[in-house]
C-alpha positions as CSV (number, residue, x, y, z in Angstrom):
1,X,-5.1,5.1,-1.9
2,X,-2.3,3.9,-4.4
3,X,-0.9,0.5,-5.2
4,X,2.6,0.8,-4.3
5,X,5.5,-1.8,-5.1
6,X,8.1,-1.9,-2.5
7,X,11.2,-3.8,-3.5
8,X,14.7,-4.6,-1.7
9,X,17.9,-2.9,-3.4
10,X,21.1,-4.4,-4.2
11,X,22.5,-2.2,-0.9
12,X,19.5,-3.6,1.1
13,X,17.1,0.0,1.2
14,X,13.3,-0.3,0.3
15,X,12.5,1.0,-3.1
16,X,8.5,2.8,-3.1
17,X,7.1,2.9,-6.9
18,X,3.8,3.9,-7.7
19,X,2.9,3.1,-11.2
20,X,0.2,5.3,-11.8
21,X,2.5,8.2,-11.4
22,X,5.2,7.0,-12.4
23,X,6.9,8.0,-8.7
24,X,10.1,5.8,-7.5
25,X,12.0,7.1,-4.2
26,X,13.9,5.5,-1.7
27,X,12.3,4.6,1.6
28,X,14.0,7.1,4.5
29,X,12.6,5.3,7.2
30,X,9.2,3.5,8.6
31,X,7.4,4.3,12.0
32,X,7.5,0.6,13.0
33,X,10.5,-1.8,11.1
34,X,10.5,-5.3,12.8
35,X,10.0,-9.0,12.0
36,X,7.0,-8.9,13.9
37,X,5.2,-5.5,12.4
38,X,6.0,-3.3,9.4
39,X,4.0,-0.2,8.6
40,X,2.6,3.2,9.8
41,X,4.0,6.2,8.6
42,X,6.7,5.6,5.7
43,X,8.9,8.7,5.2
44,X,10.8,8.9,1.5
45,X,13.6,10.9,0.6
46,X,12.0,13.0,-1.3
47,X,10.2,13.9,2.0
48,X,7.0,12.6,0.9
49,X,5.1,10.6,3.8
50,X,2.4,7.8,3.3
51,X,0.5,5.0,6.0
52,X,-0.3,1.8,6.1
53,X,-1.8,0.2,8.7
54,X,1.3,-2.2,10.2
55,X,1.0,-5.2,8.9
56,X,2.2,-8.4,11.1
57,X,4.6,-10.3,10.3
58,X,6.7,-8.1,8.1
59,X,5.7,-8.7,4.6
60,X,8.9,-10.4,1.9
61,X,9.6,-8.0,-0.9
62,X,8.8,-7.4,-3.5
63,X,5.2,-6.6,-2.9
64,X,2.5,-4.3,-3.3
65,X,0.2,-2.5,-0.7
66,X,-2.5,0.0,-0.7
67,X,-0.6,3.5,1.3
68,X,-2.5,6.8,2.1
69,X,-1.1,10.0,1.7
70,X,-0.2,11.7,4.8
């Protein structure tokens, strides 16, 4: 399970970095995007996918989180 930083862009997208692999992408879209819940599955444009458990309320980036590898 990774530590991933997840930072806002300038044009408001989510940016997924993992250090240890020196991996940045774009996020494409995440299974559940509200104020109330973030998370699940977290599709980059790459086409990688990773999960995290949604987290409630929807955490302020930048910050990191543990993902899994789907």
């Amino acid at each position: 399970m990774p530590n991933v930083m997840i930072r806002a862009k300038n044009n408001g997208k989510l940016l997924f970095y993992i250090a240890k692999k020196d991996q940045e992408d774009e996020i494409e879209s995440v299974e559940t995007d509200t104020e109330e819940a973030w998370g699940g599955v977290v599709n980059l444009t790459d086409g990688s996918q990773y999960y995290i458990d949604p987290i409630s309320p929807k955490p302020k980036f930048p910050t990191t989180l543990r993902f899994k590898r789907v």
